[in-house]
N, C-alpha and C positions, 0 to 999 in steps of 0.2 A: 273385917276381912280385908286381908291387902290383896291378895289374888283371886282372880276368879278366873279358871278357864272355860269357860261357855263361849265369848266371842270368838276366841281362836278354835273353838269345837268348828264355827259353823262357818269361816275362813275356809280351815282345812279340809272337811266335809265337800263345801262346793267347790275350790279349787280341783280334787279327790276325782270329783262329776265330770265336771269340763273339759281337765285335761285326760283322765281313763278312760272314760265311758264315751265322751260325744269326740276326743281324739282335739280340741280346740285349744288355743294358747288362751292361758290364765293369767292374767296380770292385776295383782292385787295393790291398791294406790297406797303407799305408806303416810302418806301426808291426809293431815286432818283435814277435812273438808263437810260439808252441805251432806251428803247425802249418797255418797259414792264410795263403797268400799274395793270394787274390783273393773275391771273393762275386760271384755272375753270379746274374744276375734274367732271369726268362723276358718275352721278349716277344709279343705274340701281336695282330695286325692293327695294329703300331703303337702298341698301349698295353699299357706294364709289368702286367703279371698279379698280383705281390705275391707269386710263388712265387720263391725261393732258393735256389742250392746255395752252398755251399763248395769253393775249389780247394785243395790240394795243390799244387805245380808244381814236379815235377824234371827240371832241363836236365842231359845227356849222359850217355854213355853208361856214365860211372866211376861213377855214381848206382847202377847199376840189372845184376843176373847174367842175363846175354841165352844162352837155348838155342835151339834151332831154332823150339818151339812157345812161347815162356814169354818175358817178360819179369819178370823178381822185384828188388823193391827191400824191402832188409829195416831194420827203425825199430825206435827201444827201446820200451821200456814204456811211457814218459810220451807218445808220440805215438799208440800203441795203444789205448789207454784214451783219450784225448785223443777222437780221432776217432770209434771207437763210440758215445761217450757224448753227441758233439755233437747239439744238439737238430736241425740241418738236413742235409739229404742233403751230401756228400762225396763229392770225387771228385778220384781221383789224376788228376793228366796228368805222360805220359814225354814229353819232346820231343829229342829226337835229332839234335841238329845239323848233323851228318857226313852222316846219309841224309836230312835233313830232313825227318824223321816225325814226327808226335804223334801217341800210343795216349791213350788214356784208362780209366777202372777204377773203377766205385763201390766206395767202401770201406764194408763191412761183414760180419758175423760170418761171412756163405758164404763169400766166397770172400776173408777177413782171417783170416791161421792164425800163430797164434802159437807160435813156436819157444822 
């Protein structure tokens, strides 16, 4: 297969969130990197706040071990370290194509358990 659209399913999807629904600037990183696919700035009456998270963004369902209560998506070491260490908040998004859901998840030491 040359193409798969799933990763830009769950791009577009969360960009879709941020900017519609919470009214926030979406800025998706074009450049390869660690672990950061987006940065989203809080908006708040109309004018950017100067507050940041970082995204994460995993499209479908082969990403991520789904049980009745849990969704768990498991990362090596260098993305583990990677993301704790970040100076700005993080935060996974699962986007689910099939059921057309998106969960979301802040990452850090509670509830980030390293196997």
């Amino acid at each position: 297969m040359r193409y798969d659209k799933t990763e830009r399913l769950g791009i577009i999807e969360t960009d879709r969130i941020v900017t519609d629904e919470l009214n926030w600037i979406f800025r998706e990183q074009p450049i390869i990197d660690v672990g950061l696919d987006a940065i989203i700035e809080e908006v708040k009456e109309n004018e950017p706040t100067g507050k940041f998270l970082a995204l994460q963004i995993k499209t479908g369902e082969g990403n991520f071990y789904k049980t009745e209560k849990y969704l768990t998506h498991y990362v090596s070491n260098i993305h583990y370290n990677y993301w704790l260490n970040l100076s700005i908040p993080i935060i996974i998004v699962a986007h689910l194509p099939n059921s057309k859901i998106t969960y979301w998840q802040e990452i850090k030491e509670t509830n980030f358990k390293k196997n």
